[in-house]
C-alpha positions, 0 to 999 in steps of 0.5 A, spaced: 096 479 638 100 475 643 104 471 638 105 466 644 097 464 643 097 464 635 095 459 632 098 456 625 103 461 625 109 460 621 115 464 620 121 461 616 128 460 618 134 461 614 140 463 613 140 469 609 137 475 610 131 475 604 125 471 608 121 466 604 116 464 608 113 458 607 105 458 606 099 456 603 102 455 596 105 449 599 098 444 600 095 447 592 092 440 588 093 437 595 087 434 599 087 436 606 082 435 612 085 442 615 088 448 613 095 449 613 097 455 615 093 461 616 098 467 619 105 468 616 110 472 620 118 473 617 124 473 622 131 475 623 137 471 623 142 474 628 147 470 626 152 467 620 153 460 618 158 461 614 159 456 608 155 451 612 148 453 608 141 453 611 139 450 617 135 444 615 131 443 622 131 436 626 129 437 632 126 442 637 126 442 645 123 448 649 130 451 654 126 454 661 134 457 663 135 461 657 127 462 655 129 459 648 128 453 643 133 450 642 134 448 634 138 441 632 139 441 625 142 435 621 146 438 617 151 442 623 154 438 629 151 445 633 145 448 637 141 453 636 137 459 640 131 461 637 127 466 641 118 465 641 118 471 636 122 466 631 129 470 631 135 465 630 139 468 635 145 464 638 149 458 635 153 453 640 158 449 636 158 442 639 166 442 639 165 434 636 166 433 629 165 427 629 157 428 629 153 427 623 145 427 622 143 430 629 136 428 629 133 430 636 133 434 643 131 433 649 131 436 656 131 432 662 133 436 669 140 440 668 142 436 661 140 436 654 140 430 650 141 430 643 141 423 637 143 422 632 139 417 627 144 410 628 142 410 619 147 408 614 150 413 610 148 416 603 153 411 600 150 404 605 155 405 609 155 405 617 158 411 620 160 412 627 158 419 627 151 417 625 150 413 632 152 418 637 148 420 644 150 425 647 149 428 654 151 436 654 150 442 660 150 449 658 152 455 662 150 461 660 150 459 652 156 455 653 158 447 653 159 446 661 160 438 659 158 434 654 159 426 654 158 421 648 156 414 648 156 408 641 148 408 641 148 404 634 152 399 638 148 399 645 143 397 640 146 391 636 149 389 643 142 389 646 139 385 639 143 380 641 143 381 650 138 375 651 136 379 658 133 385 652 125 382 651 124 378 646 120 383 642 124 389 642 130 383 641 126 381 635 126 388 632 133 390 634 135 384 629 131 385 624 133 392 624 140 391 622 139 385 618 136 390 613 140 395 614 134 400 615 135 402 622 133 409 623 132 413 630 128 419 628 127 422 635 127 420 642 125 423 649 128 422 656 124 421 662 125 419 669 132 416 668 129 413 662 130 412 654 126 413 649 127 411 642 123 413 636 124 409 630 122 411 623 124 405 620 123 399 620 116 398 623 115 391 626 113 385 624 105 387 624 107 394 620 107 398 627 111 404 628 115 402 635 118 407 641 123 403 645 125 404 653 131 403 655 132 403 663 137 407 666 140 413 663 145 414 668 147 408 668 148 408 660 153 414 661 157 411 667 158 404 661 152 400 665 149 396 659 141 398 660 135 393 660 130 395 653 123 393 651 118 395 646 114 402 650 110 402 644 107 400 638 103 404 634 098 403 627 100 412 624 097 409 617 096 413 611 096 419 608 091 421 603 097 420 597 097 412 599 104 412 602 105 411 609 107 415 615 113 415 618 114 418 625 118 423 625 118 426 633 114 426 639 113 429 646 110 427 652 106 430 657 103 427 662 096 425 660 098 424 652 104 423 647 104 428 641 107 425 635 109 428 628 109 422 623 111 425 614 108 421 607 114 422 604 113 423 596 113 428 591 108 432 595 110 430 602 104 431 607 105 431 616 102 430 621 101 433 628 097 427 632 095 426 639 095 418 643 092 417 648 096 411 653 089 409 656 084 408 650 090 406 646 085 412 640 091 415 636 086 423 634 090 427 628 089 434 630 093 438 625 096 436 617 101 440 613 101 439 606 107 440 602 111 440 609 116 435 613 115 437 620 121 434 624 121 436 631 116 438 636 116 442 643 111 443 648 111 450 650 110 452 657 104 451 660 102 446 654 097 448 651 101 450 645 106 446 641 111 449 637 113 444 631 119 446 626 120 444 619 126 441 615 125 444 608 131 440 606 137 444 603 132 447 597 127 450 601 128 454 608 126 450 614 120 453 618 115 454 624 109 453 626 105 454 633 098 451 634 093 450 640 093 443 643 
C-alpha cells in the first residue's frame, strides 16, 4: 500500500533504536466518536541526540526542496528531517543557544520560520529566549541565513501601540497582565503573521489567531500594524476540560486546526473552519494523545500531524485523508 495514501497511520518517533509505538492502547476507558488509530508502522532513527533525550514533537511543516518534514521539538534549538516513510534522518542545529521552547515551523517562499512560545518559564519568569522569531534559509541541509527578532516584545509594544486595533490591544494587555501568554503556532502567508495563541483566550472564552502586516518589514525593524484575524469557540472535550489550540494550517479554501483537553487522560483533536460559513466540523479525535503540529501534504488531500509524548513516552505521527 502506498504509505502516502494511508489513513491513521502512526509510527513513533524517538531517540533510541527500540520502537514503541503509540496505539490503540492510548484511548482505553476513553470515550471517542472516532478510532484513534487503525495501522502502526515502526521507524529508524539515522541519528543520535546524544544526551539531549527524545524528541518531544512541537511543529511540523512539509519541505518541497529537500522532499522532507521538517520537525521542531521544544526541547532542542534544532530542525529535524523526517522522511514520508517516517525515518528521522537528519538534525540541523540552529547555532543559537539562546532559544528555548520552539513551538512551530512554517515555510513561506524560500525562508522557514520558527516561534517560539513568548510564555513564562517553569519558575514564572519571562526569558528572553522563550520570545524569539526566527527566519532561516537552508542550502542543501544547511543554515544559509538565519535572522531573530524579540516577538515577546513586538508584542508588549503593540499592546500598548494605540495604532494596533482595540480588540487585539485589549487582548495583548490582558495577556501580559495575567502572565498566561502562550503562542502555540503560528503560519506565514503573503507577507503576513499569524499568531495562535493557546492561552489566554478572549474576553468572551474565544480562542484567538492574531495577523500582524508586514513580515519583511518586521525583520528590517519596521513595528508591524496587528489585528484580531480570528476568534473561535474550539469548546470542550468529552472529559469537561476545554480545548486549546495547538497548531493550524491554511489552505485556500479552509483552516485545519489541532486543539488538547489536556488533563490525566489528555484528548485532541483535528478539526476543519470553514471562513465562509463561520461552521468549525471535527474530523478526527486522538484519545491519549497531545497532537502538536500539522502539515499539509503535497496535493492536500492528507494531512501529517505529529504528537509531543512529553519526555516520558515517544512522540509520534499520524497521516489522515482530509
Amino acid at each position: 500500500m502506498n504509505r502516502c495514501l494511508q489513513t491513521l497511520v502512526m509510527v513513533s518517533i524517538i531517540a533510541v533504536m527500540s520502537i514503541q509505538p503509540i496505539g490503540p492502547a492510548h484511548a482505553e476507558n476513553t470515550q471517542s466518536a472516532f478510532p484513534a488509530t487503525s495501522l502502526v508502522a515502526d521507524i529508524d532513527v539515522h541519528i543520535d541526540l546524544g544526551e539531549s533525550g527524545q524528541i518531544e514533537a512541537s511543529g511540523l511543516v512539509w519541505y518541497p526542496p529537500g522532499e522532507v518534514y521538517l520537525l521542531v521539538s521544544d526541547e532542542h534549538a534544532a530542525i529535524f528531517e523526517l522522511n514520508r516513510d517516517g525515518e528521522l534522518r537528519a538534525q540541523i542545529e540552529l547555532g543559537d543557544d539562546d532559544i528555548d521552547d520552539l513551538e512551530s515551523i512554517s515555510l513561506e517562499k524560500d525562508y522557514l520560520y520558527l516561534a517560539t512560545s513568548s510564555s513564562k518559564n517553569r519558575k514564572g519568569k519571562w526569558r528572553s529566549e522563550r520570545g524569539k522569531f526566527l527566519r532561516i534559509k537552508l542550502q542543501e541541509g544547511a543554515i544559509a541565513s538565519s535572522e531573530s527578532i524579540d516577538l515577546a516584545g513586538l508584542l508588549a509594544e503593540l499592546a500598548n501601540n494605540p495604532q494596533t486595533e482595540a480588540r487585539a490591544r485589549a487582548f495583548l494587555k490582558d495577556a501580559f497582565k495575567s502572565g498566561a501568554i502562550d503562542v502555540e503556532s503560528h503560519a506565514v502567508r503573503d507577507n503576513k503573521l499569524y499568531l495562535g495563541f493557546k492561552d489566554p483566550r478572549d474576553s468572551e472564552n474565544n480562542t484567538v489567531i492574531l495577523q500582524l502586516d508586514d513580515v519583511e518589514g518586521m525583520f528590517a525593524g519596521r513595528p508591524p500594524t496587528a489585528s484580531t484575524w480570528l476568534r473561535i469557540q474550539l469548546g470542550k472535550a468529552t472529559t469537561g476540560k476545554r480545548r486549546r489550540l495547538s497548531d493550524f494550517v491554511i489552505d485556500d479554501a479552509s483552516i485545519y486546526l489541532l486543539s488538547i483537553a489536556a488533563g490525566k487522560k489528555s484528548i485532541s483533536f483535528l478539526s476543519r473552519y470553514d471562513p465562509g460559513s463561520g461552521e468549525l466540523t471535527d474530523l478526527a479525535e486522538y484519545p491519549g494523545l497531545k497532537a502538536e503540529g500539522i502539515s499539509l501534504d503535497p496535493g492536500s488531500r492528507t494531512t501529517t500531524i505529529v504528537f509531543d509524548g512529553g519526555g516520558k513516552s515517544p512522540s509520534g505521527w499520524i497521516r489522515t485523508s482530509l
